[in-house]
KOLNU-567960 format. One record per residue (C-alpha): x, z, y. Coordinates in Angstrom, 2 decimals. Layout:
px->X&pz->Z&py->Y
...
END
This chain:
px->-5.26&pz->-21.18&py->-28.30
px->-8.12&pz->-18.75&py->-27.74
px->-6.21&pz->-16.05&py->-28.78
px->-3.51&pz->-16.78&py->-26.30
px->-6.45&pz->-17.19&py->-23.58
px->-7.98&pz->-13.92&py->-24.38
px->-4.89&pz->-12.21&py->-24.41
px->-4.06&pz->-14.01&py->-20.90
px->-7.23&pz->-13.04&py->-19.25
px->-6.43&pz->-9.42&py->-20.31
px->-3.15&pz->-9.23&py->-19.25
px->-4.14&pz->-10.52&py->-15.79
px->-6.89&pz->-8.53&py->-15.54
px->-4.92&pz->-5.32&py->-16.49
px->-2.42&pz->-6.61&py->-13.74
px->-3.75&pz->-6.89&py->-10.76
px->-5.86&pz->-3.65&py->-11.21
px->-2.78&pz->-1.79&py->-11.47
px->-1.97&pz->0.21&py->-8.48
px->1.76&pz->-0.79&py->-8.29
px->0.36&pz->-4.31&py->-8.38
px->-2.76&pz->-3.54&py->-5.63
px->-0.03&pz->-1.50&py->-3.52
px->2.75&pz->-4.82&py->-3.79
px->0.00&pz->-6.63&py->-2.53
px->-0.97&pz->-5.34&py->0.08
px->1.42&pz->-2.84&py->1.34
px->4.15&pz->-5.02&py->1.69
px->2.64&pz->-8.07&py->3.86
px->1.17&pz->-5.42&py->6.27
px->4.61&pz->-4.58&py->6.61
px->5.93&pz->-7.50&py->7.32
px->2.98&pz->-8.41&py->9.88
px->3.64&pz->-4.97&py->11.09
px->7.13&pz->-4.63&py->11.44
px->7.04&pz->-8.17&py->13.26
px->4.40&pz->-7.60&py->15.65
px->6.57&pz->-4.23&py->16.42
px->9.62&pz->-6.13&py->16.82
px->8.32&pz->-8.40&py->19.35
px->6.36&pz->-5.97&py->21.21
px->9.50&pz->-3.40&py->21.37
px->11.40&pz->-7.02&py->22.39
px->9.71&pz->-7.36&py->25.08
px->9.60&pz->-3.97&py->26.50
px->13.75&pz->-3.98&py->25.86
px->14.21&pz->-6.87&py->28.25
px->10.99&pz->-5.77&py->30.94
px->9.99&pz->-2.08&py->30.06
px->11.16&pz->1.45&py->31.99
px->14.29&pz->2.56&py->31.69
px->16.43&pz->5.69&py->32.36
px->18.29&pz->4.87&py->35.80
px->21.79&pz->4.34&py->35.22
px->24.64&pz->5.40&py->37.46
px->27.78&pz->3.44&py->37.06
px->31.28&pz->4.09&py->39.61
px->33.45&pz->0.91&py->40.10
px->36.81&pz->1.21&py->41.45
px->37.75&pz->-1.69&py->43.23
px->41.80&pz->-1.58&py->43.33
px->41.71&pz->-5.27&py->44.50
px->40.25&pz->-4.25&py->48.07
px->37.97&pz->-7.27&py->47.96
px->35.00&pz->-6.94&py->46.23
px->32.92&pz->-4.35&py->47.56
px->30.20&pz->-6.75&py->49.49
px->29.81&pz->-8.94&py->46.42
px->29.62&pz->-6.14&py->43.72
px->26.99&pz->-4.55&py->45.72
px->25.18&pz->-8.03&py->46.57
px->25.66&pz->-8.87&py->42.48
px->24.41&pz->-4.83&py->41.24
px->21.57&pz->-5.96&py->44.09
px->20.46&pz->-8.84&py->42.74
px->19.86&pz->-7.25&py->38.78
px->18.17&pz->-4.37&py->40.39
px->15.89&pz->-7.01&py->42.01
px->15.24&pz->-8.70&py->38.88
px->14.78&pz->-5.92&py->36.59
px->13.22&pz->-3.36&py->39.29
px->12.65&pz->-1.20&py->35.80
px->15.72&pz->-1.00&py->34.53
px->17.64&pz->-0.12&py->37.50
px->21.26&pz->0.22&py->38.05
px->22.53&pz->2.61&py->40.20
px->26.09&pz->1.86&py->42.12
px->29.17&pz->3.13&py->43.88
px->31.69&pz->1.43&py->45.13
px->35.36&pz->3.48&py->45.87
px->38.72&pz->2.52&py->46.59
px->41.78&pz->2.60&py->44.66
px->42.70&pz->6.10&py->43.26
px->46.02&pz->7.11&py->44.45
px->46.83&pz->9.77&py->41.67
px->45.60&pz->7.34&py->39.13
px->47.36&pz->3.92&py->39.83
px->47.52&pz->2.81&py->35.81
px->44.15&pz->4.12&py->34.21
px->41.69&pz->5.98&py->36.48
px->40.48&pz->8.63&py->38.24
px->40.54&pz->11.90&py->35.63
px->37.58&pz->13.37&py->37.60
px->35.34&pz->10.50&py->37.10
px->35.82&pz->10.13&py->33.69
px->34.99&pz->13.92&py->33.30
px->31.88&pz->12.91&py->34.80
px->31.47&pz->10.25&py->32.43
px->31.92&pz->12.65&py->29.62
px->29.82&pz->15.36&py->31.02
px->26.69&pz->12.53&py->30.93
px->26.63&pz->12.76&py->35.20
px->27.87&pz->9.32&py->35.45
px->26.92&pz->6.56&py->32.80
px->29.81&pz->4.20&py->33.40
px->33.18&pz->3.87&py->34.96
px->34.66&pz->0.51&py->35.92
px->38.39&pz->-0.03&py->36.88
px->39.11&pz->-3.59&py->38.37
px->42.62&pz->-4.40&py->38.31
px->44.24&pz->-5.30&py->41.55
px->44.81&pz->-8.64&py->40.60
px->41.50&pz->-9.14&py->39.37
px->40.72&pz->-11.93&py->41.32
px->43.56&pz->-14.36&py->40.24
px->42.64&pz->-13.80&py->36.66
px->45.78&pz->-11.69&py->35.91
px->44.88&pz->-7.75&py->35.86
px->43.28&pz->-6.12&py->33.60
px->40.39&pz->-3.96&py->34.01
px->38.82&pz->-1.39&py->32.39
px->35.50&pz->0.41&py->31.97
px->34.83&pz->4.06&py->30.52
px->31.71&pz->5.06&py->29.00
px->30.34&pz->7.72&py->26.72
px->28.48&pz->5.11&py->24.11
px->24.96&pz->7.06&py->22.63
px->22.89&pz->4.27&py->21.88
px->22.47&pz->0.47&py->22.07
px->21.24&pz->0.73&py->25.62
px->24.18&pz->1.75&py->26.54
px->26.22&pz->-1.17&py->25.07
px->23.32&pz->-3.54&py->27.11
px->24.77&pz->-1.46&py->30.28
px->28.33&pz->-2.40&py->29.85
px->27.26&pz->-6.64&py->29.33
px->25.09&pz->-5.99&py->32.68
px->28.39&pz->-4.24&py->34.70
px->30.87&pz->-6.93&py->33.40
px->28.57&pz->-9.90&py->34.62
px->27.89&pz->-8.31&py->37.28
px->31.79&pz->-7.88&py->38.26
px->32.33&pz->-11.28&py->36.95
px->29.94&pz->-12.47&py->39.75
px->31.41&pz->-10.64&py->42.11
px->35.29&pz->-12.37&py->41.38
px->33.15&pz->-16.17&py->41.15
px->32.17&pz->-15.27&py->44.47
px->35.62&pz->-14.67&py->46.20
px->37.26&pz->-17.27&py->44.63
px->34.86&pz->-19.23&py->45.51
px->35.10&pz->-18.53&py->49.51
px->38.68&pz->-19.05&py->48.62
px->38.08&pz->-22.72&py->48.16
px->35.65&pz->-23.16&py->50.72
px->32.46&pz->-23.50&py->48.09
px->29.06&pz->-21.77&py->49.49
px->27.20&pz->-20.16&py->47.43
px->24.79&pz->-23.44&py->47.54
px->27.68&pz->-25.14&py->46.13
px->28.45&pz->-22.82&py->43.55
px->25.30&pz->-22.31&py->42.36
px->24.52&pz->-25.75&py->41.88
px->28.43&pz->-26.25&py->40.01
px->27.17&pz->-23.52&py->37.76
px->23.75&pz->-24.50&py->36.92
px->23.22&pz->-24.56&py->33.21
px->21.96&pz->-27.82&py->31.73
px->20.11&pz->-27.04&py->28.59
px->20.37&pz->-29.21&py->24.89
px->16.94&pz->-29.28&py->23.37
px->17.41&pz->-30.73&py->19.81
px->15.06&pz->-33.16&py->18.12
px->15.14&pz->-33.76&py->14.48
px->14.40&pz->-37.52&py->13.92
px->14.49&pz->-36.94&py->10.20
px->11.26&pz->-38.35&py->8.07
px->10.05&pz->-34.68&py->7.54
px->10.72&pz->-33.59&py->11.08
px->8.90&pz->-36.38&py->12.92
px->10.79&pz->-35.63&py->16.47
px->10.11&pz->-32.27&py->15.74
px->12.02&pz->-29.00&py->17.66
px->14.66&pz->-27.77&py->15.91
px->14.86&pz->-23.81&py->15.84
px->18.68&pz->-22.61&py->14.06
px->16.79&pz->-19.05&py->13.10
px->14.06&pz->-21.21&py->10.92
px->16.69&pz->-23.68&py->9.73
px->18.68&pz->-20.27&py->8.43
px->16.01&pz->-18.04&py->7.21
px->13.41&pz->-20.53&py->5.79
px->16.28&pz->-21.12&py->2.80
px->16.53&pz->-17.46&py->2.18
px->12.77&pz->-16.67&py->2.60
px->11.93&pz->-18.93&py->-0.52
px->14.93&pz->-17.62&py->-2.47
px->13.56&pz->-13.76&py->-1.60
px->10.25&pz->-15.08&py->-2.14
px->11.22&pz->-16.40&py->-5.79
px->13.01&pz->-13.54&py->-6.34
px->10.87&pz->-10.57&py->-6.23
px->7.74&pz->-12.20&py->-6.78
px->9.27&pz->-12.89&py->-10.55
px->10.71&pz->-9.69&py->-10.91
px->7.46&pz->-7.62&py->-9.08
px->5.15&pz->-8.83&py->-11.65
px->7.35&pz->-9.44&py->-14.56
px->8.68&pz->-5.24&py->-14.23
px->5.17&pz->-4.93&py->-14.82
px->5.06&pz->-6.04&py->-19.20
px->8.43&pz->-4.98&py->-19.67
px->6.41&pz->-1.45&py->-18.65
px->3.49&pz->-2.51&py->-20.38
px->5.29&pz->-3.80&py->-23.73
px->6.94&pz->-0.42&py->-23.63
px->3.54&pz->1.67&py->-23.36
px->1.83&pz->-0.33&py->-25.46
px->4.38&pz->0.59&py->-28.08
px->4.80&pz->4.00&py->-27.72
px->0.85&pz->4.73&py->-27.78
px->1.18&pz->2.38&py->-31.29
px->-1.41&pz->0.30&py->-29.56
px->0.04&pz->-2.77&py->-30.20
px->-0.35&pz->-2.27&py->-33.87
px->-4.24&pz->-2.27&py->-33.46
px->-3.95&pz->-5.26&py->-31.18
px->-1.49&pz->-7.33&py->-34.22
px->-4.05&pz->-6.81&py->-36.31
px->-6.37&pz->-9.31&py->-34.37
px->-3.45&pz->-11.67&py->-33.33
px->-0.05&pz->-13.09&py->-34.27
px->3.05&pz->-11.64&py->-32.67
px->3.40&pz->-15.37&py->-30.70
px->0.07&pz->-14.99&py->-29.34
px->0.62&pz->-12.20&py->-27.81
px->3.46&pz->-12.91&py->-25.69
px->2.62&pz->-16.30&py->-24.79
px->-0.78&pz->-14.40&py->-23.58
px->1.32&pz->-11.86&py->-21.80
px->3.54&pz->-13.95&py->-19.71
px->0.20&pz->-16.45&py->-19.36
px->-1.47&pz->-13.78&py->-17.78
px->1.19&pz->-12.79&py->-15.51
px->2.13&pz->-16.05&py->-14.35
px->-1.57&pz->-16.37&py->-12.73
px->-0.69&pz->-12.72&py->-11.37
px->2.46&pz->-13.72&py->-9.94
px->0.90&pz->-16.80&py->-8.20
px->-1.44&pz->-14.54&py->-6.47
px->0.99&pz->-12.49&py->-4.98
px->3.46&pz->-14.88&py->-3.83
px->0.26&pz->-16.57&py->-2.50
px->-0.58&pz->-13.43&py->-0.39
px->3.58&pz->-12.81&py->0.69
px->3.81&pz->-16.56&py->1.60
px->0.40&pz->-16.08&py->3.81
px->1.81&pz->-13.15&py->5.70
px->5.59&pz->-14.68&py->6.04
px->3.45&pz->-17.72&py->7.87
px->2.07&pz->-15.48&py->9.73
px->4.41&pz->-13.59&py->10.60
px->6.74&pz->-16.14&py->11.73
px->3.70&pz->-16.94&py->14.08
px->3.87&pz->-14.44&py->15.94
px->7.69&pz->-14.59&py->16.58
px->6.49&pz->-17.57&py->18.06
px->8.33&pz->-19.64&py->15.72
px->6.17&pz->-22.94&py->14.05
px->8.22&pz->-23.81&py->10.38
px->7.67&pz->-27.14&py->9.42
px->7.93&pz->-26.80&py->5.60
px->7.64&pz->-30.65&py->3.83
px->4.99&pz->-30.67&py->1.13
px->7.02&pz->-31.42&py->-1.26
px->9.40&pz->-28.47&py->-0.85
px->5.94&pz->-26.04&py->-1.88
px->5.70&pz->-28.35&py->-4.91
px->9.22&pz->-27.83&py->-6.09
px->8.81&pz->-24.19&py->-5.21
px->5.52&pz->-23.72&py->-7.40
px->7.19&pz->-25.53&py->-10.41
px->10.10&pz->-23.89&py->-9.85
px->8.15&pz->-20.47&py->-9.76
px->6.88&pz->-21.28&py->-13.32
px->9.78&pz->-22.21&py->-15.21
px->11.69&pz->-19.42&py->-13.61
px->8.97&pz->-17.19&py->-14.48
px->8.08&pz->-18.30&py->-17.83
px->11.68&pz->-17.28&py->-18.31
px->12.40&pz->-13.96&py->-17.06
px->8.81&pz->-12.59&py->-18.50
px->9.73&pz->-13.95&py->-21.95
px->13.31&pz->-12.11&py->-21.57
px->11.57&pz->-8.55&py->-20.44
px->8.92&pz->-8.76&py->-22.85
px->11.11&pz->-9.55&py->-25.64
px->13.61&pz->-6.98&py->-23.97
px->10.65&pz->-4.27&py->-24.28
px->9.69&pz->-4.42&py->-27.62
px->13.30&pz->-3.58&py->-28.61
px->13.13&pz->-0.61&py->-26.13
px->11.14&pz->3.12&py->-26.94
px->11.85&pz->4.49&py->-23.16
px->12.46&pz->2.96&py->-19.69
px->16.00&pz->4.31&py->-19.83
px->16.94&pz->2.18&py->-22.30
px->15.21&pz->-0.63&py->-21.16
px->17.53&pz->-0.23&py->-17.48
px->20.36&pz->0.13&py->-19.56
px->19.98&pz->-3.09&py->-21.59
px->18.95&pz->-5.13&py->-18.29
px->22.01&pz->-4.30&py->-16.22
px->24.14&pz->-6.48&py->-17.30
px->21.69&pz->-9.48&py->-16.92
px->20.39&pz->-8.10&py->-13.16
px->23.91&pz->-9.19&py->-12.24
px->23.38&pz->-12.58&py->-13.36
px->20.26&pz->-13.09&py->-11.40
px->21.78&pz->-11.42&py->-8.18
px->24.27&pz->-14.04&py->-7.68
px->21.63&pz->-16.59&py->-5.68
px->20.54&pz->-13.69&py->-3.70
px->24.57&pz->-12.92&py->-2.93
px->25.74&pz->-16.60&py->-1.96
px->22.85&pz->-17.60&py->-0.56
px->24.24&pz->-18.03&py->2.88
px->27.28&pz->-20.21&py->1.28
px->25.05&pz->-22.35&py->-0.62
px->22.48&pz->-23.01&py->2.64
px->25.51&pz->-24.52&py->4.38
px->26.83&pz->-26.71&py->1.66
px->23.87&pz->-27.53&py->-0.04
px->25.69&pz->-30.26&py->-1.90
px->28.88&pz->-28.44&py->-2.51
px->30.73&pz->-28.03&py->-5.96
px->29.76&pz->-24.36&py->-6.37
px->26.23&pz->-24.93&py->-5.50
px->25.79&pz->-27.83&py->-8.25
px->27.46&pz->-25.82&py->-10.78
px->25.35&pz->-22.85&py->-9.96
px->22.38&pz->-25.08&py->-10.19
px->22.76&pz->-25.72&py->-14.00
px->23.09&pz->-22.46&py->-15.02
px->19.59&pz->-21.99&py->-16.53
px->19.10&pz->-17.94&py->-15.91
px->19.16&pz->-18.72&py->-11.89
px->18.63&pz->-22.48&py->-11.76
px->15.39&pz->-22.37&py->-10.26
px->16.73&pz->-19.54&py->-7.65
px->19.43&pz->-21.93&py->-6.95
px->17.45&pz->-25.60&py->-6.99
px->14.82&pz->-24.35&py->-4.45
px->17.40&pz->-22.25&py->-1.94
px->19.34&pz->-25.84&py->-2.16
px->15.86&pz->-27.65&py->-1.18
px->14.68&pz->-25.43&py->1.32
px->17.85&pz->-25.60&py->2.68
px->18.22&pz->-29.98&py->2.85
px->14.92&pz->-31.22&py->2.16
px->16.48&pz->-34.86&py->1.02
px->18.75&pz->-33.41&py->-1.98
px->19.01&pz->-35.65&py->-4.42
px->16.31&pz->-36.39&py->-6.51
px->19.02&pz->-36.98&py->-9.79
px->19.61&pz->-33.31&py->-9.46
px->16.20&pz->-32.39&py->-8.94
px->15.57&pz->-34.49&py->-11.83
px->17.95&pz->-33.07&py->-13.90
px->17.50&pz->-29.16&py->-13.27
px->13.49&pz->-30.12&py->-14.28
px->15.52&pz->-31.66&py->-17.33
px->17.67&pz->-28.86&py->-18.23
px->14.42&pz->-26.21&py->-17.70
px->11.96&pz->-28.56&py->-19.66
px->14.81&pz->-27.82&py->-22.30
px->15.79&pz->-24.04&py->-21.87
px->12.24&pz->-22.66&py->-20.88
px->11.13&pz->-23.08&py->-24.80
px->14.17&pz->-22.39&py->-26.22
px->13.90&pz->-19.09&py->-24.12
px->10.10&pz->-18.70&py->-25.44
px->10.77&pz->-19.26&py->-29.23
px->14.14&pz->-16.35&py->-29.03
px->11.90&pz->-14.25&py->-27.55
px->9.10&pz->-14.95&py->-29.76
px->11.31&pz->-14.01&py->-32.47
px->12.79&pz->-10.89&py->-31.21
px->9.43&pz->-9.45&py->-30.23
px->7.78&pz->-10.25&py->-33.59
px->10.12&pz->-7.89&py->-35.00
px->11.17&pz->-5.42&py->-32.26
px->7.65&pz->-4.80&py->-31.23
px->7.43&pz->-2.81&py->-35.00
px->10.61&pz->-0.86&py->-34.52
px->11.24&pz->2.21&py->-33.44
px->14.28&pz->4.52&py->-33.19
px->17.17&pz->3.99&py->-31.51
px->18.00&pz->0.18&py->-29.62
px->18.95&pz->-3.05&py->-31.74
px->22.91&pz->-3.75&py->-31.70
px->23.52&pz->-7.33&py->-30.70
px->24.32&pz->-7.94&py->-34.54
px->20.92&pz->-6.85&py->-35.25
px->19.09&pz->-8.80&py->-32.22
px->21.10&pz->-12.52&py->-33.86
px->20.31&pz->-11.03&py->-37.57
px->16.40&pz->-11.33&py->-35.91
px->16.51&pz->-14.50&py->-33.94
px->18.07&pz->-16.34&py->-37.06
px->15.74&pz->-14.74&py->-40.08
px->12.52&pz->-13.62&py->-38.41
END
């Protein structure tokens, strides 16, 4: 067991000095931080900040909007002073009864004119269409377009209302919008808000969490078992201990590694969601799950890329031989929206016992309803307690013997002739 310690304490050590490692860790949540800090700062400025004046022609064919499309156009202008719309109202166009008038769409195309609106003459009574030209360059000017149709909208709302008889007192009070605020009475939730973009993402950010932090660290000894073997240093270091003991001190060593980083990621997720202004409300039990979870998924994957290395000589191979197995793990990361949103569903379950993924799958499902049930939880723990050293002793066995060979790759024949007689 001291062996395995010593070996542990090297491999971590040797890990998190690395510079892939040191740039993982901090690169990557100052990106995040970054990125979301940007994203509400540019937010902000999209809905308050300057903007290039826009000059948008509306041809009203129905003879009865002018005074309320200017009132409407008035009343944006007044409440984004910044971002100001600039309007003109004309008349039907006689030489363009169907579509519009050729010269202002010329206009439109030659950038003079950033919009072109043609209300249908029987606009008001819901039964024309209308139609609205534009020259579309960026996102702004999709924005433009939702401003000009509410705006027009308005401006209908407004003569049918006079139509009836409603003021605008009237109307405005018909129309005001009466808001749902939704309260979670569940046990975890204590009467908590409910926000739909943490109830979506939280699910995925603990799959993505799972995900790379696994593969980040566990890249790093398939590269390592690779080196090591090439530079025929591992043959000095079997010399001191037994084939076992240095794997199990490998994937020892990185587990600690991986904790840190995921550790450091989960930090700057927190908060990052912070300053979105959004407060998750993660149960305890749901970090519990996801740190056992973490291990036994772990304990797998580094077992399958160490033992994986020592039958490789180059990177290249290595790729090659862990293609086919990528795809396996890539299927929680490709359903995960389906599974979020039947949690309990037949596909989910059956995804949950497959052992490669099963700890992808059983903490997406958790994340995603916090009171799954615990016979399930229960028996995925069950089914890793089971595979986890299964995985360990095939590995064991293929890197006692790979981790002395050299040439060309192992054929599968090979790889069972070594898991049965090593």
């Amino acid at each position: 067991m001291s062996k395995i310690l010593a070996v542990a304490r090297r491999e971590f050590i040797e890990t998190v000095k690395n510079k892939i490692f040191l740039i993982n860790l901090v690169l990557i949540p100052t990106l995040v931080l970054g990125g979301m800090a940007l994203s509400v700062h540019f937010a902000k400025r999209s809905v308050v900040g300057p903007r290039e004046t826009r000059t948008i022609v509306v041809e009203d064919r129905s003879g009865l909007l002018a005074d309320d499309l200017r009132e409407a156009f008035a009343k944006y202008n007044q409440h984004r002073p910044q971002q100001p719309i600039v309007l003109t109202v004309t008349g039907p166009t006689a030489d363009a009864p169907t579509t519009g008038s050729e010269e202002v769409v010329a206009r439109v195309r030659a950038g003079t004119v950033h919009g072109y609106a043609v209300i249908g003459k029987d606009a008001v009574e819901g039964s024309a269409k209308s139609f609205y030209y534009l020259k579309a360059r960026n996102l702004a000017d999709m924005e433009t377009v939702s401003t000009v149709q509410q705006c027009i909208h308005e401006a209908i709302v407004a003569v049918r209302a006079r139509r009836h008889n409603l003021s605008p007192k009237v109307l405005e009070e018909i129309r005001a919008w009466t808001s749902l605020e939704q309260i979670d009475v569940g046990e975890q939730a204590r009467g908590g808000k409910r926000n739909e973009m943490v109830m979506v993402m939280v699910p995925f950010f603990f799959l993505f969490l799972m995900f790379t932090g696994v593969f980040a660290v566990n890249q790093q000894i398939l590269t390592g078992v690779i080196e090591e073997k090439n530079s025929r240093i591992i043959e000095v270091i079997l010399s001191a201990v037994s084939p076992f003991q240095l794997l199990a001190g490998k994937v020892l060593g990185a587990v600690g590694a991986g904790f840190i980083l995921i550790g450091v990621w989960g930090g700057a997720a927190y908060s990052a969601t912070l300053i979105k202004g959004l407060h998750p409300a993660v149960p305890a039990s749901t970090l519990l799950y996801f740190a056992l979870y973490f291990v036994f998924g772990f304990l797998m994957v580094a077992s399958f890329l160490a033992a994986l290395g020592s039958m490789c000589n180059t990177m290249k191979e290595a790729q090659s031989m862990m293609t086919p197995a990528m795809i396996i793990f890539v299927i929680p990361m490709v359903a995960w929206f389906h599974i979020s949103q039947q949690p309990n569903g037949l596909f989910a379950v059956i995804l949950s016992f497959i052992p490669p993924i099963t700890p992808m799958v059983m903490i997406l499902r958790i994340a995603a309803w916090p009171e799954l049930s615990l016979w399930q939880i229960a028996a995925s723990f069950v089914l890793l307690a089971v595979s986890v050293p299964a995985t360990l002793w095939v590995a064991a066995r293929i890197f006692r013997v790979g981790i002395l060979m050299y040439g060309k790759p192992p054929s599968p024949r090979e790889i069972f002739r070594w898991v049965r007689h090593a």
